[in-house]
C-alpha positions as CSV (number, residue, x, y, z in Angstrom):
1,X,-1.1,45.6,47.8
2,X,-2.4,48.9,48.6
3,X,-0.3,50.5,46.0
4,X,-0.7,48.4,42.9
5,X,-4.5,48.6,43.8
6,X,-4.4,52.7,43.2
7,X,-2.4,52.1,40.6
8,X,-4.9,49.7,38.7
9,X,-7.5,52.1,39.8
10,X,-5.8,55.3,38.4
11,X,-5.1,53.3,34.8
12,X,-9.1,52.4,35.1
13,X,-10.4,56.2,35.3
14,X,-8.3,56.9,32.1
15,X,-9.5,53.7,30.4
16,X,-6.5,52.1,30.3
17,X,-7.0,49.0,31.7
18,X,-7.4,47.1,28.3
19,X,-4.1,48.5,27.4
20,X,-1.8,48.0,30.4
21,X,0.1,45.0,31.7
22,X,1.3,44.9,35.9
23,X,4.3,42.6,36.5
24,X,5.5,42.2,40.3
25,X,8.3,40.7,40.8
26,X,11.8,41.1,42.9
27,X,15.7,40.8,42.3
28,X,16.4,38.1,45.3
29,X,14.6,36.6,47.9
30,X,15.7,35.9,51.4
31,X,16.8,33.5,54.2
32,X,15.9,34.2,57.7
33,X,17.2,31.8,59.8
34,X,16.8,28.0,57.4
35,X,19.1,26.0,57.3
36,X,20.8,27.5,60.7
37,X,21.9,30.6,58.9
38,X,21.8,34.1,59.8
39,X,19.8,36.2,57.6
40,X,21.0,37.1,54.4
41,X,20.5,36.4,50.4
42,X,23.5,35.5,48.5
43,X,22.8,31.6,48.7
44,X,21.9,29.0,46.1
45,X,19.1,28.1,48.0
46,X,15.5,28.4,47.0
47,X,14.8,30.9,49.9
48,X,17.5,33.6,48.0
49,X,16.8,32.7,44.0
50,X,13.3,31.7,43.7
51,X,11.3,34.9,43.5
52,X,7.5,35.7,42.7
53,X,7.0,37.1,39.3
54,X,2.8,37.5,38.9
55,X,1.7,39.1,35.6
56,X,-1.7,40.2,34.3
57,X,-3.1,42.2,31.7
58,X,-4.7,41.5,28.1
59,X,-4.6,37.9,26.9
60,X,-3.3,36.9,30.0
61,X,-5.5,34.0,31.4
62,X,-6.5,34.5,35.1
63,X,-5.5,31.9,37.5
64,X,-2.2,30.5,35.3
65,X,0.5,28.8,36.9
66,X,3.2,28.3,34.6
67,X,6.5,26.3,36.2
68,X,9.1,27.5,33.4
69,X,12.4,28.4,34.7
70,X,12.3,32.5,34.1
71,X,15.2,35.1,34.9
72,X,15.2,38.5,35.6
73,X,17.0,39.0,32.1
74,X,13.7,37.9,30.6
75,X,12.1,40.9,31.7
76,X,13.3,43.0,29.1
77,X,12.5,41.0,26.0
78,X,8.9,40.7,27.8
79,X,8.0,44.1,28.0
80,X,9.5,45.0,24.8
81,X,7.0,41.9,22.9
82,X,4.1,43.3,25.3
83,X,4.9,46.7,23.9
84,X,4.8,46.0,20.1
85,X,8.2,46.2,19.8
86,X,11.3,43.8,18.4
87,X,14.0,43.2,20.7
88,X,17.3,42.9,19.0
89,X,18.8,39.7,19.0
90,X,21.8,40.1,21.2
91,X,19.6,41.0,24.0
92,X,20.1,38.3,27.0
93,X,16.9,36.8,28.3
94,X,13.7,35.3,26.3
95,X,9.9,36.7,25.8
96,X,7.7,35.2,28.3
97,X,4.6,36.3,26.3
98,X,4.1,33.0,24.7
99,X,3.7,31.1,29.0
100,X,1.8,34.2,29.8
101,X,-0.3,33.8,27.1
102,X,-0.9,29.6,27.7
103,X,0.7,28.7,24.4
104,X,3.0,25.4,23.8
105,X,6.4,26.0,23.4
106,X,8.4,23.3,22.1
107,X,11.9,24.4,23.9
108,X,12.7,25.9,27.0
109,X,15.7,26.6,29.2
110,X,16.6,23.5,31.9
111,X,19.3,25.5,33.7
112,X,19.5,28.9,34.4
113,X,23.1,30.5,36.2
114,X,23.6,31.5,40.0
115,X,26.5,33.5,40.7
116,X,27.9,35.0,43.9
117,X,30.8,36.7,44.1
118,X,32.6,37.9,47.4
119,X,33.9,41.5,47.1
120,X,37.3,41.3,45.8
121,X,38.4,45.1,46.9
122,X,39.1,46.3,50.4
123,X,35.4,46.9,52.1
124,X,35.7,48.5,55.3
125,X,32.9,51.0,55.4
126,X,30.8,50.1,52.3
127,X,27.3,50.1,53.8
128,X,26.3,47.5,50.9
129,X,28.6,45.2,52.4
130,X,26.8,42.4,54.6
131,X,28.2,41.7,58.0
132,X,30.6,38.9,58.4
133,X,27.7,36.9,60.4
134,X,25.2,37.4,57.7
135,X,25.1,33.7,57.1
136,X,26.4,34.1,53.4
137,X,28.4,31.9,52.0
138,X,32.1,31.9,50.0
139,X,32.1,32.7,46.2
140,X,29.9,30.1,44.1
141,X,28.5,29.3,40.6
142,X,25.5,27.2,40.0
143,X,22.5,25.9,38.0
144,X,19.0,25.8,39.2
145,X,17.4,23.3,37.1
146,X,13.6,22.6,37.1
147,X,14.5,19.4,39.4
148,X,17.9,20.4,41.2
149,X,20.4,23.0,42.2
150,X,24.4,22.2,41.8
151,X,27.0,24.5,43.3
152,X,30.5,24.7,42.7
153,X,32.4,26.7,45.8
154,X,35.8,28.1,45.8
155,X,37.0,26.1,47.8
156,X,36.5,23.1,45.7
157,X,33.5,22.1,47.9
158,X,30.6,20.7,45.9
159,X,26.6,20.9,46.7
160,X,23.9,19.1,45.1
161,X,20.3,18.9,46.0
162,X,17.0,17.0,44.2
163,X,14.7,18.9,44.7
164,X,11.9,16.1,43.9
165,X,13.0,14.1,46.9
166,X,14.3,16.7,48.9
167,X,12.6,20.2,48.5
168,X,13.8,21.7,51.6
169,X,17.4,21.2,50.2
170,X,18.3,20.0,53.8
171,X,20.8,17.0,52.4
172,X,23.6,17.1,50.0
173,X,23.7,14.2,47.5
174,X,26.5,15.2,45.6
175,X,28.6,12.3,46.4
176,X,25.8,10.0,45.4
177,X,25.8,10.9,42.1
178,X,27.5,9.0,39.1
179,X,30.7,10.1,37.3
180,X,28.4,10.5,34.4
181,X,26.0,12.7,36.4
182,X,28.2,14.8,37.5
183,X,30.0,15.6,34.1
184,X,27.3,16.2,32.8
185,X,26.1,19.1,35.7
186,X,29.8,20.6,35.3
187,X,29.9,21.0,31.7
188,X,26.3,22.4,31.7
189,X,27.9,24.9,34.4
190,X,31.0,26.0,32.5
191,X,29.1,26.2,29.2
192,X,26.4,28.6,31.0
193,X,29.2,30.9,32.7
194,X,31.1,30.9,29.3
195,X,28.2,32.1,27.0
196,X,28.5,35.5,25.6
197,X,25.6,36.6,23.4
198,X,22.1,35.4,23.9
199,X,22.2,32.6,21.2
200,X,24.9,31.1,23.1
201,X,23.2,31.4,26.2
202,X,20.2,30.1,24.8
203,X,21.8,27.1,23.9
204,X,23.7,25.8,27.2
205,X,20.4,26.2,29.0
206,X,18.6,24.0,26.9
207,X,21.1,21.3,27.0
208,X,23.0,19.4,30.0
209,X,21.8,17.8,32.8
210,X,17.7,17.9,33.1
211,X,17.6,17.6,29.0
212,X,19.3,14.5,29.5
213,X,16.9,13.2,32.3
214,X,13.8,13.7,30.0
């Protein structure tokens, strides 16, 4: 907090202020200690994905809350809008200017990807290597949707959680789902982990599983 404030006071004295935009945000967040883990980040969980991203600067209403599913990918496209400048469309990610700046938007993304993938080379010594008791888990992809997180594990395990009912994400309900349920969570998965250019991408997150719900 100290920092950003000498920052925002530096771009003041140069008269700036009008002209600058500050985004804080992070790449992961962290568990320490739920769900009877040992610290680490490389879960599905809420605790690991869901990070702060606070934005302010000109046109950008104080005191808005905006519960759009956003990825770090969208970064880019941002700045480059807040900048004056066009991103070219094969850039991954979507311009948040049009949340920051209140207006309706007709379609947004209902899934977004998780990945983690355990090192697959020999590690012994690599200091970014977590410990073995670190509390993360085997190799996973999932979607975090604006009600509920699927995983698929390696090991053929399954996780689902909903999040309306159960925001602590302290029971798995996958087996309470229907057949059609849980097709429909799958193929959103494999067409989200398939995609290869942003239109694509754009696509299988705004399709599948919550899309369906609404």
């Amino acid at each position: 907090d100290k920092m950003i404030g000498e920052i925002e006071e530096a771009v003041n004295k140069i008269g700036q202020e009008n002209n600058t935009y500050f985004i804080f945000s992070s790449d992961n967040g962290y568990h320490m200690g739920e769900h009877r883990l040992m610290p680490g980040k490389m879960t599905a969980f809420d605790t690991d994905i869901h990070v702060p991203l606070i934005v302010t600067g000109p046109d950008v209403p104080a005191g808005l809350t905006v519960d759009e599913l956003a990825e770090n990918i969208d970064l880019c496209p941002t700045i480059t809008e807040l900048a004056g400048a066009k991103t070219p469309a094969d850039v991954d990610g979507r311009s948040l200017v049009p949340l920051l700046r209140d207006k309706n938007v007709d379609v947004w993304r209902t899934a977004v990807l998780i990945e983690h993938h355990r090192p697959l080379r020999d590690t012994v010594g690599d200091p970014d290597v977590a410990p073995g008791n670190s509390g993360n888990p085997p190799t996973y992809e999932a979607i975090r949707t604006p009600t509920s997180v699927y995983v698929e594990y390696e090991t053929g395990e399954k996780e689902f959680h909903d999040l309306d009912s159960d925001p602590d994400e302290l029971y798995n309900t996958y087996t309470s789902l229907s057949e059609d349920e849980k097709g429909r969570l799958h193929a959103q998965l494999l067409d989200i982990k398939k995609c290869h250019n942003a239109n694509s991408c754009w696509a299988a997150e705004t399709s599948g599983y919550d899309s369906a719900r609404n």
